[in-house]
N, C-alpha and C positions, 0 to 999 in steps of 0.2 A: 417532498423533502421538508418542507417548512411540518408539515402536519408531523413528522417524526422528531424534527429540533424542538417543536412545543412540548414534548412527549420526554423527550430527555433533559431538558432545559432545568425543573425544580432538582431532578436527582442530582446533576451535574453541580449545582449552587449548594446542594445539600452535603454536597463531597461524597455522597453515597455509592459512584459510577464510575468509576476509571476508563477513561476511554483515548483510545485512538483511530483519528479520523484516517483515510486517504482519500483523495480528490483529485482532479483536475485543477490547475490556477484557475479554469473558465468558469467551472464547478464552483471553486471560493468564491469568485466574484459575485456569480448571480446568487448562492444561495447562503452562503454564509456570511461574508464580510458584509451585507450590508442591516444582519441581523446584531447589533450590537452587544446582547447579551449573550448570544452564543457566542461569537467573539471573545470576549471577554474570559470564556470556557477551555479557549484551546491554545497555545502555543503551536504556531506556525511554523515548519522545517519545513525549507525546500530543499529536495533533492534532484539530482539531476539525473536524467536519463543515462544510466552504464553505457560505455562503449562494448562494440562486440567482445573486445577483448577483457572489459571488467565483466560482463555477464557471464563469456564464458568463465573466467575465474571463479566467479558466484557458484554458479552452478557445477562444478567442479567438485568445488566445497560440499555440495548439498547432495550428489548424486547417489552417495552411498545410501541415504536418508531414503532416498525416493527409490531405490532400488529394492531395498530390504521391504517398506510399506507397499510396494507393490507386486512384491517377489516379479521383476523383470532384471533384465540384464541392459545398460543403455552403451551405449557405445560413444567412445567419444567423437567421431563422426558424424553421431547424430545428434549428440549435444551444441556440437559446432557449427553445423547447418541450423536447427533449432535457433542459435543464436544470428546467424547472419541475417537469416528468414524472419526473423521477430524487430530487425532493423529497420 
């Protein structure tokens, strides 16, 4: 991880790299926050873990998407289970 923030570090100061992180808060800990220039790189949002019932909302939203790219058919059944199963 560090050998990759070395690697991104001059583009990201250069403003040449638009980037968006995701992680773990365990993940920031150990690899990011205690690197002060990267830091410095990113603006932190934490998010919270969706309830079953905001994921199924999400995914609701999104199914037609994932239907059509992978010509299947999903059921909302399966979406629902999908979601309880991933809790």
């Amino acid at each position: 991880a560090g050998d990759a923030a070395n690697l991104l570090k001059p583009a990201l100061a250069r403003g040449e790299l638009s980037t968006i992180a995701a992680t773990t808060w365990k993940e920031y800990k150990k690899y990011i926050e205690k690197d002060a220039a990267l830091t410095r790189r990113f603006q932190v949002v934490k998010l919270d873990e969706p309830s079953v019932s905001q994921a199924s909302d999400i995914l609701r939203g999104l199914v037609g998407v994932y239907e059509k790219s992978h010509q299947v058919l999903i059921s909302d059944e399966a979406l629902c289970a999908a979601c309880e199963l991933s809790a």
